[in-house]
LOGUTI-65076 format. One record per residue (C-alpha): residue number from 1; residue in three letters; y, x, z. Coordinates in steps of 0.2 Angstrom, whole numbers, always signed. Layout:
N
NODE  num  residu  north   east     up
NODE  NUM     ALA      Y      X      Z
...
***
This chain:
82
NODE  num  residu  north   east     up
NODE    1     UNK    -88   +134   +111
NODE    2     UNK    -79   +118   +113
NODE    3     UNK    -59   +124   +118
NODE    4     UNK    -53   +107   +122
NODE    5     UNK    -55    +90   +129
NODE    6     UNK    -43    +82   +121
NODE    7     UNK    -44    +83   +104
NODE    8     UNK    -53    +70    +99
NODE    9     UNK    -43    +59   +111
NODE   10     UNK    -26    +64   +103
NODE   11     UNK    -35    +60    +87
NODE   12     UNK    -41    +40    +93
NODE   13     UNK    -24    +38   +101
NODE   14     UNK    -15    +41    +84
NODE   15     UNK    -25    +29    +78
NODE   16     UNK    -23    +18    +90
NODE   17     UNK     -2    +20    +89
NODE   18     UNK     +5     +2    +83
NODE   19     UNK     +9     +8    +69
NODE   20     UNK     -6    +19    +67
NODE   21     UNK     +1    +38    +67
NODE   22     UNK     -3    +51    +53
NODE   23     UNK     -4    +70    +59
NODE   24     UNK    +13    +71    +49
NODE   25     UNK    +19    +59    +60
NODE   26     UNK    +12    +67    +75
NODE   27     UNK    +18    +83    +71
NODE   28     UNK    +39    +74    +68
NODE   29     UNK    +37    +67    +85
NODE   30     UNK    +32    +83    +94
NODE   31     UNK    +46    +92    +86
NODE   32     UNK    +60    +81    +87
NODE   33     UNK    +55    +71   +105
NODE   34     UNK    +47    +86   +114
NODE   35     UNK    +55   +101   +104
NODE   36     UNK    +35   +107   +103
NODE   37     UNK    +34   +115    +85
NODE   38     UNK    +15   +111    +77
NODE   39     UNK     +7   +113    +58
NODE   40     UNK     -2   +102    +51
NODE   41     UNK    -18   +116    +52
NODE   42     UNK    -13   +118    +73
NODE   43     UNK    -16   +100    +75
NODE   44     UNK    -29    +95    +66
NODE   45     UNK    -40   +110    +77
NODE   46     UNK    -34   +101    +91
NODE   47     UNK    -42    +88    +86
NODE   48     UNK    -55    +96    +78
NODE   49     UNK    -58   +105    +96
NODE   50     UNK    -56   +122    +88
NODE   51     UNK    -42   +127    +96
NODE   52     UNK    -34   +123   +116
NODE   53     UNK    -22   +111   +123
NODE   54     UNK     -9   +120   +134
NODE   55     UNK     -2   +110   +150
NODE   56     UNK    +13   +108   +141
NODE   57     UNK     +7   +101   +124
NODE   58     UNK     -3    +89   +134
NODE   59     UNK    +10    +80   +144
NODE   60     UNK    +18    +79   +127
NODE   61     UNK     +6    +71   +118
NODE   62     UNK     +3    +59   +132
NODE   63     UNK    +21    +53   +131
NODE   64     UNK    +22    +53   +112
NODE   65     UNK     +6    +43   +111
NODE   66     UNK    +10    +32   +126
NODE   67     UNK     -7    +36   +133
NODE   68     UNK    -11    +46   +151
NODE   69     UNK    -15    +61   +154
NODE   70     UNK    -30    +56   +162
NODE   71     UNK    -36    +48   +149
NODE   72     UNK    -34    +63   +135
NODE   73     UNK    -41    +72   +148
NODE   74     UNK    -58    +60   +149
NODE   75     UNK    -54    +56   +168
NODE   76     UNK    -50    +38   +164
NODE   77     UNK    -58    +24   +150
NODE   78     UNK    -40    +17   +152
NODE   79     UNK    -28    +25   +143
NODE   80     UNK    -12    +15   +149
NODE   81     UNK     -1    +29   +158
NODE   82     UNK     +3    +25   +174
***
């Protein structure tokens, strides 16, 4: 049962991230720009689509990763934020 949308998105935007991001890097960001505490197991099933996104956690990413909501969402091909 997939439990996410996302997570692959969250995935090929730390990739795309100039520089390109590791989860550990990921992980630093959340903490200390968004105060949203994650291991290293939480995000990779987010990425992996084992485990949910909550509303929160997405708008995070978004900003962190400089990408839209829409996009890790799969409601754009664009993932400029608007």
């Amino acid at each position: 049962m997939n439990r996410n949308v996302s997570g692959h998105r969250i995935q090929a935007a730390r990739a795309m991230h100039e520089p390109k991001l590791t989860q550990d890097d990921l992980i630093a960001l959340m903490h200390t720009r968004e105060e949203i505490v994650l291991s290293k197991n939480i995000l990779s099933r987010i990425e992996n689509n084992e485990r949910y996104v909550t509303d929160i956690e997405l708008k995070a990413f978004a900003r962190v990763l400089h990408v839209s909501t829409a996009w890790l969402l799969g409601e754009t091909n664009d993932p400029t934020p608007k």
